[in-house]
C-alpha positions in Angstrom: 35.7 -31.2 -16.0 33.6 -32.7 -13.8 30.0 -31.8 -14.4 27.4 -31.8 -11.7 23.7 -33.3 -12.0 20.9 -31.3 -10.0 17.6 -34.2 -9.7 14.8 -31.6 -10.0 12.9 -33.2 -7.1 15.6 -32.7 -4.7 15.9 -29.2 -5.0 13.5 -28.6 -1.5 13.8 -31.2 1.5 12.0 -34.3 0.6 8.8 -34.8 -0.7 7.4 -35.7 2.1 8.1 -32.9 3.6 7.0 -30.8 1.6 3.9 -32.0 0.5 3.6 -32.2 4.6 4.5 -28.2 5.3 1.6 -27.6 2.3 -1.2 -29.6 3.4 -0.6 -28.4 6.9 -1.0 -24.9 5.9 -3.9 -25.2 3.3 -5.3 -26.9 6.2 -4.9 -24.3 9.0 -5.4 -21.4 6.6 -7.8 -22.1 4.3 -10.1 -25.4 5.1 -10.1 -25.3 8.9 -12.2 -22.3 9.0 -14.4 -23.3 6.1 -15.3 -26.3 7.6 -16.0 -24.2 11.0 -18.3 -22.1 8.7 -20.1 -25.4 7.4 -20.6 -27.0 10.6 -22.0 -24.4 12.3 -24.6 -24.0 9.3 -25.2 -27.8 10.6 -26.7 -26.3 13.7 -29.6 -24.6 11.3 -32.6 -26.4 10.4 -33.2 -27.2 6.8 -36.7 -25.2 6.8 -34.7 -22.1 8.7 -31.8 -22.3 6.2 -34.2 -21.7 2.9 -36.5 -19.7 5.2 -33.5 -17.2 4.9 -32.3 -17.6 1.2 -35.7 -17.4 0.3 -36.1 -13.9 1.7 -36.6 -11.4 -0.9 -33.8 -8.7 -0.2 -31.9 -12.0 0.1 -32.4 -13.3 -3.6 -32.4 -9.7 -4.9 -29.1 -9.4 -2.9 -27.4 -12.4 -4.4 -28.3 -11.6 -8.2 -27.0 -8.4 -8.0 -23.6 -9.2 -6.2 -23.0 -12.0 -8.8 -24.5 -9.8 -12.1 -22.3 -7.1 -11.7 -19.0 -9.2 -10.5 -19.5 -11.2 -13.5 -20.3 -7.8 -15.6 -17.0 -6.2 -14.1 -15.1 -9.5 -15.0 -16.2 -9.1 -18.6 -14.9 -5.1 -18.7 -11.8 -6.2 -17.5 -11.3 -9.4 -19.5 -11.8 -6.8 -22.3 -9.7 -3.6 -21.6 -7.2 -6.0 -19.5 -6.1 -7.6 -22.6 -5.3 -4.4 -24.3 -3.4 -3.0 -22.1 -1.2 -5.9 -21.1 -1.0 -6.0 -25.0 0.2 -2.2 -24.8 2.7 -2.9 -22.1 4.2 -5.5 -23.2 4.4 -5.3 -26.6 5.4 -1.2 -27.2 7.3 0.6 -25.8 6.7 4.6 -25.6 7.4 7.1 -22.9 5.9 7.2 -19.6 5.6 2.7 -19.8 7.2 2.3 -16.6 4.9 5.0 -14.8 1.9 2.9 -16.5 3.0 0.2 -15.4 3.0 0.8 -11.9 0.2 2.4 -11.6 -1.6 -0.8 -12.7 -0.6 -2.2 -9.5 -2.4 1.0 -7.5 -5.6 -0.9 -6.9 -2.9 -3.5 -5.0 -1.7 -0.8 -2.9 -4.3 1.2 -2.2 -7.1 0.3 1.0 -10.5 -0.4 -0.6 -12.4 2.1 1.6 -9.9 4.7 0.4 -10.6 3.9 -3.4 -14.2 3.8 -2.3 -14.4 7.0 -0.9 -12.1 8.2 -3.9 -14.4 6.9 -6.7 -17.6 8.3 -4.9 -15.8 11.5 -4.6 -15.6 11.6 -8.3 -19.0 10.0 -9.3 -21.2 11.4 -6.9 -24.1 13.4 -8.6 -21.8 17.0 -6.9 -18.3 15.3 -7.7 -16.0 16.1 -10.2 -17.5 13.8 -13.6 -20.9 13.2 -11.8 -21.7 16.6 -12.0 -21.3 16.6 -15.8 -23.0 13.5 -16.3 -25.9 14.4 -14.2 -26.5 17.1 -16.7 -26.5 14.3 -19.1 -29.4 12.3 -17.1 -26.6 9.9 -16.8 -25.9 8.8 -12.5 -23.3 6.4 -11.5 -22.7 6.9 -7.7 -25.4 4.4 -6.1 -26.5 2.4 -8.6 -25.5 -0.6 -10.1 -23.2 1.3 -12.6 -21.8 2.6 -9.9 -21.0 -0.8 -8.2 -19.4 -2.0 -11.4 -17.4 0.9 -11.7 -15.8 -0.3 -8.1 -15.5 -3.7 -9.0 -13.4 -3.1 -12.4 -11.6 -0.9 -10.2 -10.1 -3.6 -8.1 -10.1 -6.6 -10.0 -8.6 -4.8 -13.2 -4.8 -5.6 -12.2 -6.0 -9.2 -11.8 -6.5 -9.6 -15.9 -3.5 -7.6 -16.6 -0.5 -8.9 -14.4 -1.7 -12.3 -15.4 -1.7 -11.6 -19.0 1.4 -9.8 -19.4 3.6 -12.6 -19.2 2.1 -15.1 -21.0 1.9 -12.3 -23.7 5.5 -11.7 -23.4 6.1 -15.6 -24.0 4.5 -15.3 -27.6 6.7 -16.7 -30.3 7.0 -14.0 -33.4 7.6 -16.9 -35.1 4.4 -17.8 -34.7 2.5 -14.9 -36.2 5.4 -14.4 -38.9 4.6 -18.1 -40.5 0.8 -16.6 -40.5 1.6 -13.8 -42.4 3.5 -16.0 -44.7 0.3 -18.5 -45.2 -1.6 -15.2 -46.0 -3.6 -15.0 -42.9 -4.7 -10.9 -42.0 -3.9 -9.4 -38.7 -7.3 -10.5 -37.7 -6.8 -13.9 -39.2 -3.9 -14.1 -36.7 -5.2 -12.7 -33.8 -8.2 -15.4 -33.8 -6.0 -18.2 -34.9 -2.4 -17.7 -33.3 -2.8 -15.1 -30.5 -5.9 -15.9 -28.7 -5.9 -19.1 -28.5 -2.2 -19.3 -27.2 -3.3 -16.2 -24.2 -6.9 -17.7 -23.7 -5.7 -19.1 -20.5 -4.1 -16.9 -18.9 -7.1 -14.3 -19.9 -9.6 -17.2 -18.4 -7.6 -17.1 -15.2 -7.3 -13.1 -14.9 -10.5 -12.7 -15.4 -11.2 -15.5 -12.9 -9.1 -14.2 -10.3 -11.0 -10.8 -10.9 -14.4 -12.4 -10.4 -14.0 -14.3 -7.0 -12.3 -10.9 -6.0 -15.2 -8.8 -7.2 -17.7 -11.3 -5.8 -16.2 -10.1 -1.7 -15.9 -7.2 -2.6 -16.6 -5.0 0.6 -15.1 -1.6 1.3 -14.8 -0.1 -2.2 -18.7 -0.8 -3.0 -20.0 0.1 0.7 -19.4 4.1 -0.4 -20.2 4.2 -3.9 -23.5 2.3 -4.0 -25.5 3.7 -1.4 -26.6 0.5 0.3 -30.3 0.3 -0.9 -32.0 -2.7 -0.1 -33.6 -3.8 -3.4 -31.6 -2.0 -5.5 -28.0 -1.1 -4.5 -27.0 -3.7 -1.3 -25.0 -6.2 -2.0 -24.2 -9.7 -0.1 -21.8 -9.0 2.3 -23.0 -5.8 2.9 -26.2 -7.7 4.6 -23.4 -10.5 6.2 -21.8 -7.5 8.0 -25.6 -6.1 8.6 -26.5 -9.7 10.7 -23.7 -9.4 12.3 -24.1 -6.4 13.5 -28.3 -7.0 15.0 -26.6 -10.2 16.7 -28.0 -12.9 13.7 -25.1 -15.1 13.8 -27.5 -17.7 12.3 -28.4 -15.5 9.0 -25.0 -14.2 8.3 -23.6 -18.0 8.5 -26.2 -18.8 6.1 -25.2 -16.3 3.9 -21.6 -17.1 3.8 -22.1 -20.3 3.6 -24.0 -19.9 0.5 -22.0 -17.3 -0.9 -19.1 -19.6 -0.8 -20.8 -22.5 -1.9 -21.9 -20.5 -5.3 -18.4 -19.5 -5.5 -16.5 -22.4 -5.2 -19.1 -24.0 -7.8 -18.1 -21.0 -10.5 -14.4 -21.2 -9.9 -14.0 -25.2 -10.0 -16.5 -24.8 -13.3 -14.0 -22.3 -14.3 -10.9 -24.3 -13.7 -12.3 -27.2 -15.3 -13.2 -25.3 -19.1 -9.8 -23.5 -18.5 -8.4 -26.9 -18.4 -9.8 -28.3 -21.3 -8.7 -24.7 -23.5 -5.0 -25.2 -22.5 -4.7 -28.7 -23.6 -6.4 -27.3 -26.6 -4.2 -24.9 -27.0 -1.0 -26.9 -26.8 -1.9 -29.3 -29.1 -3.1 -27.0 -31.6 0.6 -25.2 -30.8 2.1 -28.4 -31.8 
């Protein structure tokens, strides 16, 4: 019988092409309007371009935008893990229903889970009203904003999670309970380190989500200069007096922060998987 032999680079037309079709649209999609974005920020002076970053509701705009993604990204990294760990590996009735409502935050428009979340936190919604007996307010503050931000980038953590989860080896954690090692023994030693990427890049992918965020914050935090306004809450704001000069500024720096965290990011995630299989080996 004659058997047939597929060459794994032949599969799509040519690499040429390919890599052709891919460039062209990273190009068009992605890097064409960034590099609109920077060279209009050419058109700035240097001394106008700090002038504006220098601003104090500018500064106190940027640290909170970037505090409470990176706080939200935590939550997540956290609670993601256990419920992709729940998901995947039990199963009890009701999982599929879970399941999908993980992917709600997907689905859902952020001004609707916004207005939703205010609804429910608001110091006269259905919780807020109980925790403002407490002395405790959510709705606009940054508690509140955090709230929103786990809110959408939670699905981030767990779809990413669940199938590297799902691709653990019993084997694995069966020849550390044979050496003696504890469940917490093999959770440090077998199971996070084999997951720790795919956590680093849910969490990640959570972060640069949380960090342009718009619609689902707008409601819940009030918009208080100083306190609860975020970054591109004051990019929409310059746009709308007619400062195309400030808001480019803004974005521009925004997305120079950002692409410094995620290639940081992508970097230490790359070192922790070649870690990771070696130690595997």
């Amino acid at each position: 019988m004659k058997r047939f032999r597929f060459n794994r680079f032949g599969l799509l037309p040519g690499f040429g092409l390919t890599l052709g079709i891919t460039l062209s649209f990273l190009g068009l999609l992605v890097l064409l309007p960034f590099t609109a974005l920077t060279l209009r920020t050419l058109q700035i002076s240097p001394e106008k371009f700090w002038e504006i970053l220098a601003s104090p509701r500018i500064t106190s705009s940027f640290r909170l935008t970037f505090l409470t993604a990176l706080v939200a990204a935590f939550i997540n990294a956290a609670f993601g893990f256990l419920v992709a760990w729940t998901l995947t590996r039990y199963s009890f009735p009701g999982r599929r229903v879970v399941d999908a409502v993980i992917d709600l935050p997907f689905a859902l428009p952020t001004a609707v889970s916004g207005i939703a979340l205010t609804a429910l936190y608001a110091p006269n919604g259905w919780l807020g009203h109980f925790l403002a007996k407490l002395g405790i307010q959510v709705a606009y503050t940054p508690a509140g904003i955090v709230l929103a931000l786990v809110f959408i980038g939670f699905p981030f953590v767990v779809r990413t999670l669940q199938p590297a989860i799902a691709d653990l080896e019993d084997e694995y954690e069966e020849a550390a309970a044979s050496l003696g090692a504890n469940r917490w023994q093999t959770f440090i030693r077998v199971i996070f380190p084999a997951v720790l990427p795919a956590l680093l890049t849910g969490t990640t992918m959570a972060f640069a989500r949380a960090l342009g965020e718009y619609g689902s914050i707008v409601f819940i935090s009030g918009n208080m200069p100083y306190r609860t306004e975020i970054l591109p809450l004051l990019i929409i704001t310059r746009l709308e007096q007619f400062d195309y000069a400030g808001a480019t500024v803004l974005a521009v720096a925004m997305l120079a922060a950002s692409f410094t965290l995620l290639v940081i990011t992508n970097l230490i995630q790359g070192r922790i998987t070649r870690y990771a299989q070696e130690s595997m080996k």
